[in-house]
C-alpha angles and dihedrals in degrees: 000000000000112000117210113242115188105081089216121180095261101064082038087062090040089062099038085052092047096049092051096051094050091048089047074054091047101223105114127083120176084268101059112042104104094054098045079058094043095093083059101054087113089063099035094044110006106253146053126286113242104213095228104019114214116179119054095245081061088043091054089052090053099042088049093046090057095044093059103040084052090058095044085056098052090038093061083044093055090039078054087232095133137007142199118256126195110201129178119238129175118226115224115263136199087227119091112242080002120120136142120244101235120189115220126197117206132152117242124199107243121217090262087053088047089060101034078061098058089044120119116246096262117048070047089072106037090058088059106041085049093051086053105045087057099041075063093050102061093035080064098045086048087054104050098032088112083058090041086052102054101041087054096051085046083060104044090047110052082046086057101046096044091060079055092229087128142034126256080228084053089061104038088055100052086045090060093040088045084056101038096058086039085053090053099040087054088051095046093049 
């Protein structure tokens, strides 16, 4: 029983696709989502699902299938392929005019999961290696903005000091003072 370990975007598009079809069916809710996919896991992870793992090899497949079935499901969220939806249902009473006021959670397709879904593979494909290659992209600019910054204010600086309207003490000070509040806003975070 050999998982398979790289989450490529096959098996990416496989599970969007999945997950769409089970919410057209309207049978998924954010709770149950992971157990609507499990008779796939031999397609989503590459094995089959043990139903109480016991050794720590069937854990990890476990564990694995439930990471990426939780990704795949963000992931259509964030696609807005599909959202969550709270109505409002009344279970039956014995008394009459009596009923209690239930609230149900259950995913809908949206229109833009109505037409990812006619799409052909490809262009699939494309739409969500494009959505992740940005979402990359910004996880990369978000880590290095403190080295963007600086290099920005350097210049800016330099630009500004060279047409002598202001005064190499000037900048310096509003460096320090530029740090300084950056410093604090990272300590209060």
């Amino acid at each position: 029983m050999e998982i398979e370990r790289k989450f490529s975007l096959k098996i990416k598009l496989y599970l969007i696709n999945r997950i769409i079809e089970e919410t057209a069916a309207e049978r998924l809710n954010k709770y149950n989502y992971t157990s609507r996919l499990r008779p796939d896991s031999k397609a989503i992870i590459g094995a089959e699902l043990i139903e109480e793992p016991r050794t720590h090899y069937e854990q990890e497949i476990s564990a694995a299938f439930s990471a990426r079935c939780r990704i795949a499901f963000e992931l259509t969220q964030t696609l807005k392929l599909i959202q969550n939806e709270t109505i409002r249902a009344f279970a039956p009473s014995n008394i009459p005019g009596g009923g209690d006021a239930i609230w149900i959670s259950r995913c809908v397709t949206t229109k833009a999961g109505r037409i990812y879904r006619r799409m052909p593979k490809f262009i699939q494909g494309l739409a969500l290696s494009l959505t992740l290659l940005s979402q990359k992209f910004s996880n990369v600019l978000s880590r290095y903005k403190w080295l963007t910054g600086l290099i920005s204010f350097t210049v800016l600086s330099a630009k500004v000091w060279h047409s002598g309207l202001i005064d190499k003490v000037w900048i310096g000070i509003s460096a320090v003072t530029g740090l300084a509040v950056v410093f604090l806003l990272s300590l209060w975070r």
